[in-house]
Biopython code that builds the backbone (N, CA, C, O; Angstrom):
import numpy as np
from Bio.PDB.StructureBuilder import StructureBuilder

atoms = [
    (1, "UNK", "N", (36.475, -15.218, -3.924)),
    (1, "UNK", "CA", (35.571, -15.401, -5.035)),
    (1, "UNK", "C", (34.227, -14.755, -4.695)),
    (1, "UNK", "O", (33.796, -14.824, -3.543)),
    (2, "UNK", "N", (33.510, -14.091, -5.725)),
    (2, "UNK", "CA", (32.726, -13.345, -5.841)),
    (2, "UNK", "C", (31.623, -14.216, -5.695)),
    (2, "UNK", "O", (31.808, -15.120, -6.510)),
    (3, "UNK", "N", (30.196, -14.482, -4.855)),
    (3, "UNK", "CA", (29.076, -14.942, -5.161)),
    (3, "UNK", "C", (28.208, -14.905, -5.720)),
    (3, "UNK", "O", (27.430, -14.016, -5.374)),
    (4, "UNK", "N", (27.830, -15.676, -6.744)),
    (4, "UNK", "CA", (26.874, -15.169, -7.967)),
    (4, "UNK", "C", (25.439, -14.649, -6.827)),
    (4, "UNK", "O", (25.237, -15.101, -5.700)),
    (5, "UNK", "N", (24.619, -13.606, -7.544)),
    (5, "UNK", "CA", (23.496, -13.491, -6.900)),
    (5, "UNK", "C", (22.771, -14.217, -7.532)),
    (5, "UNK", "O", (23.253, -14.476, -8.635)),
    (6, "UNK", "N", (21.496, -14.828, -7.277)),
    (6, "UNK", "CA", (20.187, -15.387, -7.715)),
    (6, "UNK", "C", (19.077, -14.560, -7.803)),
    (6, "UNK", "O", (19.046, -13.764, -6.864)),
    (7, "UNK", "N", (17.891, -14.420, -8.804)),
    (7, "UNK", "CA", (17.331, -13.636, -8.537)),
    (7, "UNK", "C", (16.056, -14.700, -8.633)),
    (7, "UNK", "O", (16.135, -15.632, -9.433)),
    (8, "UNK", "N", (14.658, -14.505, -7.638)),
    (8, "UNK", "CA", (13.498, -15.145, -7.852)),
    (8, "UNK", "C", (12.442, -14.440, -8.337)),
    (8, "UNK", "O", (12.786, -13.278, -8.551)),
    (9, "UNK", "N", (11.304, -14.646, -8.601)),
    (9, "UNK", "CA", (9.842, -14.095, -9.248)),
    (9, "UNK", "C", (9.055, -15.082, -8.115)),
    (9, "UNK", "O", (9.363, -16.125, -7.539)),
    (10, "UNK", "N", (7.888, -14.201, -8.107)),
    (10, "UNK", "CA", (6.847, -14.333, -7.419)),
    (10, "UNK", "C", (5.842, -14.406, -7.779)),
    (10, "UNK", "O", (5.287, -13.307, -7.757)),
    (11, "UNK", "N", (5.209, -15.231, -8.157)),
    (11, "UNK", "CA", (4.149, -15.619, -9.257)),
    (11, "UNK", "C", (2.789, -15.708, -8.719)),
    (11, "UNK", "O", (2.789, -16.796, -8.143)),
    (12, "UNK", "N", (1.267, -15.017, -8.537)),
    (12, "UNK", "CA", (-0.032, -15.419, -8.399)),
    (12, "UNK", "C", (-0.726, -16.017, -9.881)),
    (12, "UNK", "O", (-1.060, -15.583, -10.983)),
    (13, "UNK", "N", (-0.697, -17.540, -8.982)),
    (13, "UNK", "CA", (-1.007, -18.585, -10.076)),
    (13, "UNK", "C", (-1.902, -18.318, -10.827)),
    (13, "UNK", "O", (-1.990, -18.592, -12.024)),
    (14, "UNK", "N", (-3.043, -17.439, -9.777)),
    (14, "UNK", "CA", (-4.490, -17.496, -10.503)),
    (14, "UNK", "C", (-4.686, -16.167, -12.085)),
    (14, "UNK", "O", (-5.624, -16.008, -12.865)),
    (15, "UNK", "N", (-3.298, -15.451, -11.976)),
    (15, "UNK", "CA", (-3.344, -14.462, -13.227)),
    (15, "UNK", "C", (-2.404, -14.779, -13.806)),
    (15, "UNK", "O", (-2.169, -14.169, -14.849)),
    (16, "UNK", "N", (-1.518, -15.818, -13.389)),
    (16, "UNK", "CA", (-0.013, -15.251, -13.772)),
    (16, "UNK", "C", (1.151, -14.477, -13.870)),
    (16, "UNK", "O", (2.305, -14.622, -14.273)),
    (17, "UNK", "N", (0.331, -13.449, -13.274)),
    (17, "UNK", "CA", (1.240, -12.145, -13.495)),
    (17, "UNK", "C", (2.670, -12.104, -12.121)),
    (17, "UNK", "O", (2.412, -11.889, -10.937)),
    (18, "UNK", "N", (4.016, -12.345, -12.619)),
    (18, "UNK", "CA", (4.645, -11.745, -11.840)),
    (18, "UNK", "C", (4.973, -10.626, -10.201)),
    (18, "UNK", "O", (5.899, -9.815, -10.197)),
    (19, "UNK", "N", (4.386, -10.745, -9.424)),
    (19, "UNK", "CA", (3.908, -10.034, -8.764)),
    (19, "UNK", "C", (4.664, -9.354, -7.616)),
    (19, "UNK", "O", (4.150, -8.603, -6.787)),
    (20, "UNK", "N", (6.100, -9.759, -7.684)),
    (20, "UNK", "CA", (7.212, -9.497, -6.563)),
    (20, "UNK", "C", (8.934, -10.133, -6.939)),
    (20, "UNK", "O", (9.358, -11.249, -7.240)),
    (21, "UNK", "N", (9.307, -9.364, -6.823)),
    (21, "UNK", "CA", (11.277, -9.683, -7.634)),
    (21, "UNK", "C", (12.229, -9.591, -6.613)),
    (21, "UNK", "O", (12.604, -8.518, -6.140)),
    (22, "UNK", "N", (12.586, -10.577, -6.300)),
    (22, "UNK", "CA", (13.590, -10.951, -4.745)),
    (22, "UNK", "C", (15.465, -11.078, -5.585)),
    (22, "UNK", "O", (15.677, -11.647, -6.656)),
    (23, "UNK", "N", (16.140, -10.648, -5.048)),
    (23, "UNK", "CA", (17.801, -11.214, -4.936)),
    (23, "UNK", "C", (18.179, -11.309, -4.012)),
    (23, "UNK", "O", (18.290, -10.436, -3.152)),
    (24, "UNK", "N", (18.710, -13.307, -3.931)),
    (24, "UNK", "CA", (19.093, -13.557, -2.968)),
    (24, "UNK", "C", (20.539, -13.079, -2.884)),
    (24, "UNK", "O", (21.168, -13.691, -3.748)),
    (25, "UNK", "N", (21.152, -12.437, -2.366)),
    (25, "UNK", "CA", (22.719, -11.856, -2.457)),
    (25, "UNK", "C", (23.750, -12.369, -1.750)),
    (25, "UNK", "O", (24.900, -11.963, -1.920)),
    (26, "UNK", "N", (23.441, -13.301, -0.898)),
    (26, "UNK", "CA", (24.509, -14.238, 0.012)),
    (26, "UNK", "C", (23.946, -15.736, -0.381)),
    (26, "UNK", "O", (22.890, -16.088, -0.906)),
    (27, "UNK", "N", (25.184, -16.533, 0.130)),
    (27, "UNK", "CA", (25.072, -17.479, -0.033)),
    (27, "UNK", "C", (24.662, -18.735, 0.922)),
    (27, "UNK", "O", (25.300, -19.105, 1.908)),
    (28, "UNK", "N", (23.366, -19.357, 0.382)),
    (28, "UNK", "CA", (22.769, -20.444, 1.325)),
    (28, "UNK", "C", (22.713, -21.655, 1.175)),
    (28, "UNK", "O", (22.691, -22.056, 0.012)),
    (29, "UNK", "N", (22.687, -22.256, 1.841)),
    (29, "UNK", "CA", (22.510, -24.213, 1.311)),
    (29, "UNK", "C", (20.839, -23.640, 0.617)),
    (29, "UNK", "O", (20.368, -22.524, 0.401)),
    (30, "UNK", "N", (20.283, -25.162, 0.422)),
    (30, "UNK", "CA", (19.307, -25.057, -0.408)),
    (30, "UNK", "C", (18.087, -25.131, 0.965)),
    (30, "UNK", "O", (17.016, -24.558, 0.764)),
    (31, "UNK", "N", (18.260, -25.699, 2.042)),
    (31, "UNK", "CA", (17.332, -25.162, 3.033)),
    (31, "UNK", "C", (17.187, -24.581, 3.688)),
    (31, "UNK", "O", (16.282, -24.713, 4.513)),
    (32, "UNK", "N", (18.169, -23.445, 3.654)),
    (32, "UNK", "CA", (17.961, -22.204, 3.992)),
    (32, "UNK", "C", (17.491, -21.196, 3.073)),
    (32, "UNK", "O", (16.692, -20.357, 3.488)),
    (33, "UNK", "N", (17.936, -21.171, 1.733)),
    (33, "UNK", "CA", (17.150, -20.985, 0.708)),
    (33, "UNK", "C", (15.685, -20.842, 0.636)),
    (33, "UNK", "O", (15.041, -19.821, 0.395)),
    (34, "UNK", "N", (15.224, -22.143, 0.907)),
    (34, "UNK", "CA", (13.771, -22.327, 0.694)),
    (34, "UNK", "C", (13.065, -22.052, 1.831)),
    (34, "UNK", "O", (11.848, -22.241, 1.822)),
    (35, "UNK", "N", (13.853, -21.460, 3.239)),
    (35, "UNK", "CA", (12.894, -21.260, 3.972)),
    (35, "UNK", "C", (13.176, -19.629, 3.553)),
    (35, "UNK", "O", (12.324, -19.225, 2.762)),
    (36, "UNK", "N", (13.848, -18.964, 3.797)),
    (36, "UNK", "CA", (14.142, -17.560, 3.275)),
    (36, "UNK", "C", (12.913, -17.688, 2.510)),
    (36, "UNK", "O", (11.874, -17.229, 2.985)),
    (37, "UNK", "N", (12.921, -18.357, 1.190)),
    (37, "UNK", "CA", (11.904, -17.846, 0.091)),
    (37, "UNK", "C", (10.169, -18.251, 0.501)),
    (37, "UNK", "O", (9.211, -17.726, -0.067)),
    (38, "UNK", "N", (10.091, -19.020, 1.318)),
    (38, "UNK", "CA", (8.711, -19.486, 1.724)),
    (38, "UNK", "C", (8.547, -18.258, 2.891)),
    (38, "UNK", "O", (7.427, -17.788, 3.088)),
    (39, "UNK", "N", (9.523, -17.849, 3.524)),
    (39, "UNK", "CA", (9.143, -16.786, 4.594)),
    (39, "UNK", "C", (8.607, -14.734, 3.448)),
    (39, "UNK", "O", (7.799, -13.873, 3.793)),
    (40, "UNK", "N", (9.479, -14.778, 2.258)),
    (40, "UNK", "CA", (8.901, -13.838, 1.847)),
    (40, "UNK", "C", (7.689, -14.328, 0.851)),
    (40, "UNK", "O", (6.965, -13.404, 0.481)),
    (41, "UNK", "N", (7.416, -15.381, 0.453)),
    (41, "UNK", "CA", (6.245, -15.724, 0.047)),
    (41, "UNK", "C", (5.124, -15.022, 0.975)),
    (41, "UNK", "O", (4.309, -14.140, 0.702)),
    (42, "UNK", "N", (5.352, -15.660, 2.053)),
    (42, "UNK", "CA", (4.194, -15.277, 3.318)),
    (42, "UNK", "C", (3.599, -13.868, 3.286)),
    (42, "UNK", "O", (2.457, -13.410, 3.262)),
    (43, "UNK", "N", (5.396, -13.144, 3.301)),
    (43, "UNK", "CA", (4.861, -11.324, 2.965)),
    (43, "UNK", "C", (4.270, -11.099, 1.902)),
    (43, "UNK", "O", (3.423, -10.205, 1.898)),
    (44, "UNK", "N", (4.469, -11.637, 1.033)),
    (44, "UNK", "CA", (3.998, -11.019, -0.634)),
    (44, "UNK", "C", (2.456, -11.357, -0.406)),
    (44, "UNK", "O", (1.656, -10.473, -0.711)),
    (45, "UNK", "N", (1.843, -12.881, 0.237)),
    (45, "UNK", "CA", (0.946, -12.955, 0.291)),
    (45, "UNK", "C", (-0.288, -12.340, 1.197)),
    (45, "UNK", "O", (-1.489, -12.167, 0.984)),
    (46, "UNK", "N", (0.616, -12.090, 2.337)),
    (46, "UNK", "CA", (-0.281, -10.969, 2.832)),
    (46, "UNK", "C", (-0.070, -9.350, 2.342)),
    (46, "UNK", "O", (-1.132, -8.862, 1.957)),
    (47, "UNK", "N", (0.712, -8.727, 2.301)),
    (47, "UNK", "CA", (0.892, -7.168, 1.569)),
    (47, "UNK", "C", (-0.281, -7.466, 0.450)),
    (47, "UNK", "O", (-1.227, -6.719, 0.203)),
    (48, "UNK", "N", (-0.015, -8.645, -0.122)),
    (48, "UNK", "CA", (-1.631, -8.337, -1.398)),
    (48, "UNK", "C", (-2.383, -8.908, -1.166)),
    (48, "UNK", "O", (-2.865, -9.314, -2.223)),
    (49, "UNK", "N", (-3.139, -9.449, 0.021)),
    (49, "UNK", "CA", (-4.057, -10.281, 0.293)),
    (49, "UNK", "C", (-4.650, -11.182, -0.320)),
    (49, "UNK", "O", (-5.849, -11.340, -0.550)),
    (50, "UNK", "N", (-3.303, -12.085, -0.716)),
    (50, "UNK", "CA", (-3.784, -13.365, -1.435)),
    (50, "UNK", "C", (-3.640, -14.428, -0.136)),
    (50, "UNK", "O", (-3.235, -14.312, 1.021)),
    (51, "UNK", "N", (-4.316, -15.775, -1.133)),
    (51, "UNK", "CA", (-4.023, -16.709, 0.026)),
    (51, "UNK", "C", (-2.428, -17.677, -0.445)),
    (51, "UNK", "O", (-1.998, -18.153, -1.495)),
    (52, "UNK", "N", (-2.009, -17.619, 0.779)),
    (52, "UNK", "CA", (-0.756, -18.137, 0.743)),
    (52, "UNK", "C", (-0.219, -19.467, -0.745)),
    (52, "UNK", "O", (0.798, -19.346, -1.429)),
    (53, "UNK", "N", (-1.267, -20.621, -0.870)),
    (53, "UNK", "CA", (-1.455, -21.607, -2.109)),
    (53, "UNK", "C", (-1.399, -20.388, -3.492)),
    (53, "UNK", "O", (-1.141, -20.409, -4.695)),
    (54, "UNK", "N", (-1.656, -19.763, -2.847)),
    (54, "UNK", "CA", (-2.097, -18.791, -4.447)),
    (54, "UNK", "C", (-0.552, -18.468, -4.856)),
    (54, "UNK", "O", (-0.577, -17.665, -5.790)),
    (55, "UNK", "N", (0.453, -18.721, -4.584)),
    (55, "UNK", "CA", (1.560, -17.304, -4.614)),
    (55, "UNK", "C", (2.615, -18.804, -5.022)),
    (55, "UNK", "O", (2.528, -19.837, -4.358)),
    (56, "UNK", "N", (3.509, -18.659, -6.137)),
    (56, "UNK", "CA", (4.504, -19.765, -5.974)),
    (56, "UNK", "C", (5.983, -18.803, -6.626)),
    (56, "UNK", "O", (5.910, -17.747, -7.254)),
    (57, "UNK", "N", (7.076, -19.445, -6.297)),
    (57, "UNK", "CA", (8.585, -18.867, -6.961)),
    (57, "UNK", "C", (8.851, -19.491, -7.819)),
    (57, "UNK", "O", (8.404, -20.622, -8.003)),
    (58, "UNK", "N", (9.781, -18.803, -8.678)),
    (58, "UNK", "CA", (11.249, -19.711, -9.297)),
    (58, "UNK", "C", (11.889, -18.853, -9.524)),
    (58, "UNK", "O", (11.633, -17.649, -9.530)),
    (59, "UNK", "N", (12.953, -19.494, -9.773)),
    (59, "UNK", "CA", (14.124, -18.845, -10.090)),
    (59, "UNK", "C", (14.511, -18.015, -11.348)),
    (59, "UNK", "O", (13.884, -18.270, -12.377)),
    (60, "UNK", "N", (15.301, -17.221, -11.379)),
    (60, "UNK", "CA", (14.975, -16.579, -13.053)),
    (60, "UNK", "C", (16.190, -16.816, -13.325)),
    (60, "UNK", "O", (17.100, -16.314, -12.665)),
    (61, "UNK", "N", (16.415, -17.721, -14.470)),
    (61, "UNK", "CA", (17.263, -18.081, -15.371)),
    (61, "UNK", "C", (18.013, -16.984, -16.352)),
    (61, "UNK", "O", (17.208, -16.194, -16.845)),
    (62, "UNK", "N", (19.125, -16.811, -16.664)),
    (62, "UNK", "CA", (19.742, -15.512, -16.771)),
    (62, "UNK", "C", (20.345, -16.274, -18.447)),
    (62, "UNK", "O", (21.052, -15.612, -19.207)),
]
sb = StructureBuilder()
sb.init_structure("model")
sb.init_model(0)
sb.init_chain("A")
sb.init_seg("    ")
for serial, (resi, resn, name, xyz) in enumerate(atoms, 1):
    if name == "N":
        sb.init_residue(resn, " ", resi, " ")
    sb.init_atom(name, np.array(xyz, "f"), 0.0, 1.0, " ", f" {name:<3s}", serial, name[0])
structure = sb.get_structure()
């Protein structure tokens, strides 16, 4: 069986604007998941020199 992919958004709270588009393509429990996604949070937040609080995910609903 085929694994659905997930895809997330990367959100800076303070504009709103979308700011980074992740697919997760394998399959993880949910805390591996969330550290995966808190570890590219970290990048997104430094590559644009925000502060880390500034930057949140979700999931994009298909």
């Amino acid at each position: 069986m085929k694994v659905a992919e997930k895809h997330f958004k990367f959100i800076n709270s303070k504009t709103g604007y979308v700011i980074y588009y992740y697919t997760l393509k394998e399959h993880l429990d949910d805390a591996d998941t969330k550290a995966m996604l808190e570890k590219i949070k970290a990048d997104v937040a430094s590559k644009n020199s925000l502060f880390l609080d500034t930057i949140y995910w979700e999931e994009e609903k298909a």
